[in-house]
N, C-alpha and C positions, 0 to 999 in steps of 0.2 A: 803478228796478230795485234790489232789494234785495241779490241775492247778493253770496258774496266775490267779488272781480275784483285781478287784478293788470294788467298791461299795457303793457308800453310799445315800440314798437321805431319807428324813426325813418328814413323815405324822404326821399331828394332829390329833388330832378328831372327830368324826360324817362326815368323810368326804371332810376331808379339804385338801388339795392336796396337795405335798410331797414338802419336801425342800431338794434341792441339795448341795451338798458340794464337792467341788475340794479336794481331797486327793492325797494321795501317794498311788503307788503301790498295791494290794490285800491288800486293809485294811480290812477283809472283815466279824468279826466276832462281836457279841450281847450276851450283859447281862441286866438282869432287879432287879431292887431292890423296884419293886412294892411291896403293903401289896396283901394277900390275898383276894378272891373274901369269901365273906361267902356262897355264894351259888355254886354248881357247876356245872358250865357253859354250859357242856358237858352230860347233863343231859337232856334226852328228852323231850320236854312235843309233838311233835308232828316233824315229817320229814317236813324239807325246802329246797329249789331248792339254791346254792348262790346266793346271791345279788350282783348286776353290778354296778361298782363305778360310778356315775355321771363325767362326765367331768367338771373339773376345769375350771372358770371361770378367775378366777384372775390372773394377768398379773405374771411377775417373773421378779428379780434385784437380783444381787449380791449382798455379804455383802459390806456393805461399801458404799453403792447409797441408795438415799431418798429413798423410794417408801413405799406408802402408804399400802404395803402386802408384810411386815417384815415376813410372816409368811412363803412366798416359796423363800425367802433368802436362797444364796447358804452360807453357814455353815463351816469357816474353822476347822482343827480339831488341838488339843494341844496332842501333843506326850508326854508319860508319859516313859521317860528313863528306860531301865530294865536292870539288873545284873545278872549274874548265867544263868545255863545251859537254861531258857525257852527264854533267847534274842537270842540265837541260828535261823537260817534259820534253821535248820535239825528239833527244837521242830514240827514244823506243825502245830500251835494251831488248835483244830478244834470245840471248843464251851468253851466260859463262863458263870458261874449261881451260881445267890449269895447264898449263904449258910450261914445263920442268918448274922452276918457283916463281914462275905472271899466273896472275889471274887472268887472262883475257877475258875481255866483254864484247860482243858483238852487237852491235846499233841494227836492227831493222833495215835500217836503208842507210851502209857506211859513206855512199858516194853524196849527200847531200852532211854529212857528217864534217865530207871532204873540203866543202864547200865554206864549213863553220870555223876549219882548223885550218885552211889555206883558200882566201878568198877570192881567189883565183880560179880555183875548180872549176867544172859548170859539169859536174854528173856523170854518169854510166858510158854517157858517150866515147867510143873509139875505147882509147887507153886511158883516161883521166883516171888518176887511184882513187881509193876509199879510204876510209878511216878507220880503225876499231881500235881499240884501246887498252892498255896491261898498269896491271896491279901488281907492285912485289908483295912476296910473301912478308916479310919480313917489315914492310912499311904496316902493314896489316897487323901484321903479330905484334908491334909497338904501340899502335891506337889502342890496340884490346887492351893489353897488356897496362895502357898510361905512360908508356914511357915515352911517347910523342903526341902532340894536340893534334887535331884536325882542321882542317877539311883533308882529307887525299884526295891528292891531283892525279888523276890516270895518265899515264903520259902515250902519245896517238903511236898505234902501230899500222902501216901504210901497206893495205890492199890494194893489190895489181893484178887484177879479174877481167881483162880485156873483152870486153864486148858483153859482160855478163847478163844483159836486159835479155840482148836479143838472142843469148843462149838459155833464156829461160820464159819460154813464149806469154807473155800476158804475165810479166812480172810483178809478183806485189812484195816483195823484199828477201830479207837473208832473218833464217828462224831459227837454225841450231847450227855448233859449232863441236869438234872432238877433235884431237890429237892424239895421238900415235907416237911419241917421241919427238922428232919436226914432222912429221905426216902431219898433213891436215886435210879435216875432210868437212865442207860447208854444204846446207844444206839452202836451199832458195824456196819459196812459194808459188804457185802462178794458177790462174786460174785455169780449170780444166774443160768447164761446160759455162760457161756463160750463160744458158736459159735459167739454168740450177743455183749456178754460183760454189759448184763442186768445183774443190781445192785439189791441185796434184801439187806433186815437191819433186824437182831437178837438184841430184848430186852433185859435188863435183868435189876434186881431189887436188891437193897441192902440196907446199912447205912454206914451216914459218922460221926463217932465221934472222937472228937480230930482231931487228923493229918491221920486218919487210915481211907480210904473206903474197906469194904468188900462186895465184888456182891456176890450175890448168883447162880454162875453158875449152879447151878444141873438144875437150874427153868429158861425158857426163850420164848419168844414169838418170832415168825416170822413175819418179815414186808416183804412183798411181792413186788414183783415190779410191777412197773407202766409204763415204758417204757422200750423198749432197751437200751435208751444210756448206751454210760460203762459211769463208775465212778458219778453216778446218785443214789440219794438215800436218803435216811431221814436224814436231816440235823439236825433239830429240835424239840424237845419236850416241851411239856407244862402239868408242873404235876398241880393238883386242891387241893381244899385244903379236897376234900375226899380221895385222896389217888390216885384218877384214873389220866393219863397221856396220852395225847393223842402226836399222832409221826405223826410229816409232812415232806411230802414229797419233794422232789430239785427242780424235774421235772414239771413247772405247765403249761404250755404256750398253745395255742387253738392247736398249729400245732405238739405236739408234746406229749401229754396227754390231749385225749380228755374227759374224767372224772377223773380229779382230787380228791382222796378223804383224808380225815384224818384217823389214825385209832385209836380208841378209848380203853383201857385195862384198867382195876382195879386194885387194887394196888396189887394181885395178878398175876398179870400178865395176867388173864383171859380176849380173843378177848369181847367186849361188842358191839362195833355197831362201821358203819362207816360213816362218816359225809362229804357232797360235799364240798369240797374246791374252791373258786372262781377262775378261770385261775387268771393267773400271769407270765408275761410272763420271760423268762431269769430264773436264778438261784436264792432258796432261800436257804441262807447258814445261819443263825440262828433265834431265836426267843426270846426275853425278855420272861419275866414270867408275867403269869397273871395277871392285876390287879383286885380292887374290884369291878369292875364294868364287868369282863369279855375282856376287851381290851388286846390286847398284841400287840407292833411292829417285822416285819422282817425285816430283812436283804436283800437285793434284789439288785443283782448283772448281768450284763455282758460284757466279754470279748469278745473283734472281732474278734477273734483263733478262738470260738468258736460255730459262726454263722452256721455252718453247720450241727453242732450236734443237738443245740436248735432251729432251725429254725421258728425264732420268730414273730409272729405274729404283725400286725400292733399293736403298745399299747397304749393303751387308758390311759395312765397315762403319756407319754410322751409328751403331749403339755402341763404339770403342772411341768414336771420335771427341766428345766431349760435347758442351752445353753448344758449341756454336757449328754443328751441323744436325742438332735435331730439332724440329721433329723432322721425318721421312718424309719424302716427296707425296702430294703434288703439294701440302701444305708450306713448305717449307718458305720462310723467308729471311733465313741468314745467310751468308755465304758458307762454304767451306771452302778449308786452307788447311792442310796436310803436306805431310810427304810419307810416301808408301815405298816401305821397301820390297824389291825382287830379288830374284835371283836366277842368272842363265847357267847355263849347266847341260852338256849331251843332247845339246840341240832342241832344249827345251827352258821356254822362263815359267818360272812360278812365281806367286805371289808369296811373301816370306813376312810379312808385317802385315802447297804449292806455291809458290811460287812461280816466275816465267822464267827464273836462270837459277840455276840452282849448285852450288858446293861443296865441295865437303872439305872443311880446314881441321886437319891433324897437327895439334899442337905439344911437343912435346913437354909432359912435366907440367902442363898446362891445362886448363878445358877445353877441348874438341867440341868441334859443332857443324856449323852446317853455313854458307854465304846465299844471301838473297839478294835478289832486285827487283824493280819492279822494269815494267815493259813502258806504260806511260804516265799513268794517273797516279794520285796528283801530280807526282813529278819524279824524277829518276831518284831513285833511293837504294841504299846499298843498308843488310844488317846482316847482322848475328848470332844464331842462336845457336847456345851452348847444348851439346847434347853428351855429357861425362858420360850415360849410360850406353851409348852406341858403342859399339867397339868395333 
């Protein structure tokens, strides 16, 4: 996804309503470094309708003012310096997800990434590989921390996707990424309708060991669309710790998909069931990984380019979200930048509480928070924002 994006505003749990953060430019992506749920989430015991977030009661302050609900504090973020080819505007990040202690970042389009890091490349063509790129935890945990300067240099992890364009008809790049242990499961873009400019998204499934991802293009699932908009489409995945991955979709807003679903695969790639997603309005551009208890946060973003495409619905999370997503639509002209939390559970996600890559960094003895990035504008950027009150 190309456009500008800003985004960031930050939910707790059971419900507790989002905390906003003043950012720079499309900061606009999510990573999680949750433990795994032992159960899986996504696992039916019975069909349920979503659940409607209650309205936020509690007032909102900035950081940096008393108030006695630190918890919907607007949140600044700490920029994590980067080196090498993914500080580039051209990288595009368009999802991160921690892989045992890398951060992985996935480029929009790795195979021209390929091009940057070995100039020899020439693209998607045949077998030529791609690029993506990994973050230690622990080089990460020392910048916060001060115990090392910056910039971090991501060092390139080398995608072997053979033939990926033309297993993804009308390709317009790679948009989320999730891990399963070494499973991995990436998601692609492409267009669906050409008259429309309705967006579908092509699965596929692999392993990452060492420095080396290879997909297994022979094998791939169709995600279908859900609306017209162009450049609309599965942002994010959530792999379980049985193997299955469910892919959500961009689009969720009342006026603009009126049923929202998730779609549920096996680690086979095989369609298993679809599960209703609660609206949301505006753009969701990624997703942290599960934790044990089934909780995951989004990303949840909008731009005022874009009001006409999303045509958003009054939201009922904006009188929680703070001074920079009111007033209510159609007036609105700030963006908003959240992260919303959910939670799956019996074959059902609720809403429990943006960025374009989004994490979650567990720090021990430390402040815990949340890793961002942005996708292009201004330019690739990586932060941090501390969130002590999530657990």
């Amino acid at each position: 996804m190309n456009s500008p994006r800003l985004g960031k505003e930050l939910h707790t749990l059971d419900r507790v309503p989002p905390v906003t953060f003043a950012l720079l430019p499309a900061l606009v992506l999510l990573a999680s470094a949750c433990p795994s749920p032992e159960a899986d989430p996504a696992s039916p015991s019975r069909e349920t309708r979503p659940a409607e977030a209650e309205p936020a009661k509690a007032g909102t302050a900035k950081a940096g003012t008393t108030s006695s609900k630190r918890a919907r504090d607007e949140r600044p973020v700490r920029l994590l310096p980067l080196a090498g080819p993914l500080s580039s505007a051209d990288a595009e990040v368009s999802g991160l997800a921690w892989h045992g202690s890398d951060l992985i970042l996935l480029p929009q389009h790795p195979f021209r990434m390929a091009d940057a890091h070995e100039p020899d490349a020439h693209g998607p063509d045949a077998d030529e590989p791609g690029t993506l790129f990994a973050l230690a935890r622990d080089s990460i945990d020392a910048f916060l921390s001060g115990r090392r300067d910056g910039p971090l240099r991501p060092r390139p992890v080398t995608l072997l996707a053979p033939a990926l364009e033309e297993r993804s008809p009308t390709y317009d790049g790679c948009e989320a990424l999730a891990f399963h242990q070494d499973r991995a499961y990436l998601a692609t873009e492409a267009v669906a309708d050409p008259a429309t400019g309705a967006m579908r998204g092509f699965l596929f499934g692999g392993a990452l060991r060492g420095d080396t991802l290879r997909l297994d293009t022979r094998r791939r699932a169709q995600l279908p669309p859900q609306t017209e908009a162009h450049n609309m489409a599965y942002e994010a995945l959530l792999a379980a710790p049985s193997g299955r991955v469910t892919a959500l979709y961009e689009a969720n807003g009342r006026n603009v998909n009126a049923h929202p679903r998730a779609h549920v695969f096996s680690p086979t790639l095989k369609r298993l069931r679809q599960l209703p997603f609660p609206p949301l309005e505006y753009r969701l551009t990624d997703a942290t990984a599960l934790d044990a208890d089934g909780r995951f946060w989004v990303s949840n973003y909008f731009f005022p380019g874009e009001r006409e495409k999303l045509e958003p619905a009054p939201d009922p999370l904006a009188r929680n979200a703070g001074p920079h997503s009111a007033p209510s639509p159609p007036k609105r002209t700030n963006p908003v930048e959240r992260l919303v939390a959910f939670r799956m559970s019996e074959g059902r996600i609720e809403r429990t509480s943006a960025w374009e890559g989004l994490a979650r960094l567990r720090r021990p003895a430390r402040p815990s928070g949340f890793l961002l990035a942005t996708d292009q504008y201004p330019k690739t950027l990586l932060g941090f924002v501390s969130a002590e009150d999530v657990k």
